[in-house]
C-alpha positions in Angstrom: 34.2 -90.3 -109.1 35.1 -87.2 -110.6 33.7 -83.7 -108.9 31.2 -82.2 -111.5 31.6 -78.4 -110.3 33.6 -76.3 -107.5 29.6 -74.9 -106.4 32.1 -72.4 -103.9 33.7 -70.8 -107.1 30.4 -71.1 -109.2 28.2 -69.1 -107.6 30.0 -67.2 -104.1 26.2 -66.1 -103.6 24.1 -69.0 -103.2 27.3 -70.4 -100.7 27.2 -67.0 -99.0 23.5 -67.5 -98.2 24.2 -70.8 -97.1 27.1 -69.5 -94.8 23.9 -67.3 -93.7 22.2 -70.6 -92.2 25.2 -71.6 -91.1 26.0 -68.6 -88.8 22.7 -69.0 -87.1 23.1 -72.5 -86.5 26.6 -71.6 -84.9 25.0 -69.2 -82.4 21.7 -71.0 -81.6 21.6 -73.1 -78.3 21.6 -76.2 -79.9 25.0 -78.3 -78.1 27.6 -78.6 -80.7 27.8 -82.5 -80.4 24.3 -82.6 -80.5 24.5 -80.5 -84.0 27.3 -82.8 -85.3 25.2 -85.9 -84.2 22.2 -84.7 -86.6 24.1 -83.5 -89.8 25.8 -86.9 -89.2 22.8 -89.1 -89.3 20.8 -86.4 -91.9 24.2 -87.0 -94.4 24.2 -90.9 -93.8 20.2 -91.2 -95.0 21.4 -89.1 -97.8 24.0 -91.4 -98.8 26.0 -88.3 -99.0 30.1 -89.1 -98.9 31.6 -85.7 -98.3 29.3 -85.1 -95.4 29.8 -88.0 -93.5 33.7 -87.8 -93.6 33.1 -84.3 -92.6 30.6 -84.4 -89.7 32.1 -87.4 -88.0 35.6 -85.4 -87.8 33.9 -82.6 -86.3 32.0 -84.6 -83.6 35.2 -86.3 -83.1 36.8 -82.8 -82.6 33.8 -81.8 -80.3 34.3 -84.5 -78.0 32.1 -87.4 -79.3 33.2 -91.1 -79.0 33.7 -93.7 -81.6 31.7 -95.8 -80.1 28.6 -93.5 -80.3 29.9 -92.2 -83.7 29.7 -96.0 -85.3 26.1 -96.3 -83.7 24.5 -93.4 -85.0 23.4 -95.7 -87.8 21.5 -97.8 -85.3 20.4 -95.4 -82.4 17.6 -97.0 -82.2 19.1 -100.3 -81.1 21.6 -99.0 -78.7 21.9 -97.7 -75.3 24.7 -94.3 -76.0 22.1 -91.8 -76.3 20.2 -89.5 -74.2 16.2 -89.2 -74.3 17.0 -85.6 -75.6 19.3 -87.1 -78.5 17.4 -89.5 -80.0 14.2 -87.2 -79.8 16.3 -84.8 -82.2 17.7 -88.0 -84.2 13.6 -89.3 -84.6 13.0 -85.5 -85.7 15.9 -85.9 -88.3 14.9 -88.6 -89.3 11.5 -87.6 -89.9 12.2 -84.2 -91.3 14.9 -86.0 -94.3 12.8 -88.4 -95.5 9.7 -85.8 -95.0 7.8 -86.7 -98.5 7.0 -90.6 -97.0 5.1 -89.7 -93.8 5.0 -85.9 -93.7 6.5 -85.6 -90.0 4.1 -87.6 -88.1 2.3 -86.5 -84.7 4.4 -89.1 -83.0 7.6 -87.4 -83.9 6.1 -84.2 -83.2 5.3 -85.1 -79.7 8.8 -87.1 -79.3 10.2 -83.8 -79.8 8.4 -81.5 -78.3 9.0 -82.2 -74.2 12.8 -82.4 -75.0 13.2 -79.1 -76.7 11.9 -75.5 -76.5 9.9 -73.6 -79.3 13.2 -71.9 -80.2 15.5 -75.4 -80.4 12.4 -77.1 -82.4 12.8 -74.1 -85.0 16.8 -74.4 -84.7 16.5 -78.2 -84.7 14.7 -78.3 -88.0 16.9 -75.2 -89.8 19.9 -77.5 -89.0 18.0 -80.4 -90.3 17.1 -78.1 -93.7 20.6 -76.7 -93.8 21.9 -80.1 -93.7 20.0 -82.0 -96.1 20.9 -78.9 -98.9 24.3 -79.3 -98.6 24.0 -83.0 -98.8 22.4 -82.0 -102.0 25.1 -79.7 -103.4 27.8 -82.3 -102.5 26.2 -85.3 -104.2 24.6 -83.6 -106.9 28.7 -82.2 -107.7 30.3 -84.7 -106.6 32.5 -83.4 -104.0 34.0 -86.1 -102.6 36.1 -86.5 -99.2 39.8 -85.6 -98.8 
C-alpha cells in the first residue's frame, strides 16, 4: 500500500493544532500506560495499521506487558485489567463507535465512579484525538515502519 500524502508536509497547520491536543493530553493526569492502553484499543476498532504499531511500542516503552498488550483485543474476557482500565476501555469503546449507540447510560455510569470530571473530559479528548489521527493515517495511507 502506497502512502497517498505526507499530511505533516501538507498542511503544518492542521498537524500543529493536532500537536495542540496532543500537548494537553501529555500534561493531563491521565497515567501514561493508561493513555497508550486507549489509543491502542481506539486504533485496533479503527482498523488503523500505523497506530497500532505505534501505540503498542509506546506502552511497551511505558512499562506495559505483552501479555496485557495481546489482550487488549479481548479485555473483556480476561483478568489483566484494573476496574479503572476497563471502565476507560468500555468508554473508548463507546465513544469510537459513538454513531451505533450514542454512549449509553451504562457506559456513562461505568465511567463515572472510576474517574473525576476532569479525567472523564481528558479521557474522552484522548479518545477524540485518537480516533482523528486514526483518520489521517488510513485515509493517507501511512503505513508502519
Amino acid at each position: 500500500m502506497e502512502p497517498r500524502l505526507n499530511f505533516y508536509k501538507s498542511s503544518p497547520e492542521a498537524m500543529n493544532a493536532m500537536s495542540g491536543l496532543e500537548r494537553r493530553i501529555a500534561c493531563c493526569g491521565l497515567e501514561k500506560a493508561l493513555v497508550e492502553l486507549v489509543r491502542l484499543r481506539a486504533s485496533q476498532i479503527n482498523g488503523c495499521a500505523y497506530c497500532v504499531d505505534l501505540h503498542s511500542g509506546d506502552a511497551r516503552k511505558a512499562g506495559e506487558s505483552e501479555r496485557r498488550l495481546a489482550a487488549v483485543v479481548v479485555w473483556r474476557e480476561t483478568p489483566f485489567f484494573s476496574d479503572r482500565e476497563r471502565a476507560a476501555l468500555e468508554w473508548t469503546e463507546a465513544v469510537t463507535l459513538i454513531a451505533q449507540s450514542h454512549v449509553p447510560d451504562e457506559v456513562w455510569n461505568q465511567v463515572k465512579p472510576h474517574f473525576t470530571p476532569e479525567e472523564i473530559v481528558d479521557l474522552t479528548l484522548l479518545v477524540a484525538t485518537i480516533n482523528a489521527w486514526n483518520r489521517f493515517a488510513i485515509s493517507f495511507r501511512k503505513t508502519p515502519a
